[in-house]
C-alpha positions, 0 to 999 in steps of 0.5 A: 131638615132634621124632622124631614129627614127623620120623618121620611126614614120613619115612612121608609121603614113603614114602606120596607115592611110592608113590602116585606109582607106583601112579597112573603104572602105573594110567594107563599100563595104562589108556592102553593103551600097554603090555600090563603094568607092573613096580612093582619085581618085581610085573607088573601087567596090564589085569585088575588094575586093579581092584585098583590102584585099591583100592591107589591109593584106600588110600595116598591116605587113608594120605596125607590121614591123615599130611597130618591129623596134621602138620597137628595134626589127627586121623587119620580113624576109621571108625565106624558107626552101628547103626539101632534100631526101638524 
């Protein structure tokens, strides 16, 4: 469990950072104080923001899932549910 545990803080910390830049090139395109963002060889300009804030909604659910699990908690699972007319 230990290498568990330490290997999910380890994915966590991935994940926080990642999200820290992606929320910093978000803002910082949003502003409009630059015309692009780098984030390591990727430019961002305004007509992605559409798709950061997709990237930036899909690590927080990474984030709150790793959170879930440390915490001794499940990770979140979609499911849907099919209505039926009898």
């Amino acid at each position: 469990m230990a290498a568990n545990t330490t290997e999910l803080k380890a994915r966590l910390a991935f994940w926080r950072s990642a999200l820290e830049k992606l929320r910093e090139a978000y803002l910082a395109l949003l502003d409009g104080g630059v015309k692009s963002y780098k984030i390591g060889n990727e430019e961002l300009t305004r007509l992605d923001l559409v798709s950061l804030q997709k990237r930036i909604d899909e690590a927080e659910k990474k984030v709150d899932e790793l959170e879930a699990l440390l915490a001794g908690g499940h990770a979140r699972r979609a499911f849907a549910v099919t209505p039926m007319d009898w």
